[in-house]
C-alpha positions as a Markdown table, in Angstrom:
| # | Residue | x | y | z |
|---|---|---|---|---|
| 1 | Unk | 4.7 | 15.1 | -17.1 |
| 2 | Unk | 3.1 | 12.4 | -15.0 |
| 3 | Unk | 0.6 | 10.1 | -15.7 |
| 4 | Unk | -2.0 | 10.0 | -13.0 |
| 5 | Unk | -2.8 | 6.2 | -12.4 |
| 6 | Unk | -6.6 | 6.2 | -10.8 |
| 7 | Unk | -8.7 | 9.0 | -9.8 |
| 8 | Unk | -9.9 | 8.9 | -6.0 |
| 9 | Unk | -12.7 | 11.6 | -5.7 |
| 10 | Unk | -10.7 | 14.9 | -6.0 |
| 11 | Unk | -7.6 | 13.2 | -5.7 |
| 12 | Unk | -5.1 | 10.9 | -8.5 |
| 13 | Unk | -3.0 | 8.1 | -7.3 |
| 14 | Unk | 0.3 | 9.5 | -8.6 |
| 15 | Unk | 2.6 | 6.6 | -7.8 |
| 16 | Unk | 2.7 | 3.1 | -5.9 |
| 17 | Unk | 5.9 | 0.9 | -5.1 |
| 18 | Unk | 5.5 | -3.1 | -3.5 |
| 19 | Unk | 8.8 | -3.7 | -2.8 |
| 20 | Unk | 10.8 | -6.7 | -1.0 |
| 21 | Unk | 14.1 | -6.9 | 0.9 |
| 22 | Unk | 14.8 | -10.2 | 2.5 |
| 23 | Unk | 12.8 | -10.3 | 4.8 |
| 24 | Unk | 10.2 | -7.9 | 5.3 |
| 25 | Unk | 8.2 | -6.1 | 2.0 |
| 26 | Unk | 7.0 | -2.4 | 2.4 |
| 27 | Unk | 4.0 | -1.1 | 0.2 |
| 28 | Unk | 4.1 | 3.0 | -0.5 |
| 29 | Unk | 1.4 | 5.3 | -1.9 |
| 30 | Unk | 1.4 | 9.0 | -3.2 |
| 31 | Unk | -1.7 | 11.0 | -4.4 |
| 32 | Unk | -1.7 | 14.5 | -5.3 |
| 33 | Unk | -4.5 | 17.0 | -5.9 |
| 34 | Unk | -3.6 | 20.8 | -7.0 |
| 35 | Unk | 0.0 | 20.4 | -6.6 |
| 36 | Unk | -0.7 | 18.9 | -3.3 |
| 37 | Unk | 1.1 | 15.5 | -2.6 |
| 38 | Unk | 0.7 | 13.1 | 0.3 |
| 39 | Unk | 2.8 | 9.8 | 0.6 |
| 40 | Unk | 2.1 | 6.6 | 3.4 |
| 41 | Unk | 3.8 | 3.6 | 3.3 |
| 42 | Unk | 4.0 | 0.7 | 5.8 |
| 43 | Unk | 6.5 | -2.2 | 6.4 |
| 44 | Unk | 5.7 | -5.9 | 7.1 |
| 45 | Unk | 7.7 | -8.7 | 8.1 |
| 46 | Unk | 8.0 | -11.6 | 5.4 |
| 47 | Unk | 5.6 | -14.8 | 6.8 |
| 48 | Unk | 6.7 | -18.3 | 6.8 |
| 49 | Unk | 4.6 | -20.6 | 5.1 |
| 50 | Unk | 4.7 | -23.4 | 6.8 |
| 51 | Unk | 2.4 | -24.9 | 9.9 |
């Protein structure tokens, strides 16, 4: 049994992941509605701090 974390209209976020390799961190999202589930995600490079 899942545990739906937020509802989004008709939709539930089902699951989120912020993860980091060294390097880059990539954040992915699923939501499902009736069954229905649809994932994004998206990388981005690990800034520098510095000036």
């Amino acid at each position: 049994m899942k545990k739906m974390v937020m509802r989004m209209g008709d939709w539930f976020m089902a699951l989120y992941n912020l993860s980091h390799e060294k390097g880059q961190h990539w954040l992915t999202v699923s939501f499902e509605r009736d069954g229905e589930t649809c994932s994004s995600g998206t990388y981005y490079p690990e800034l520098a701090y510095h000036q």
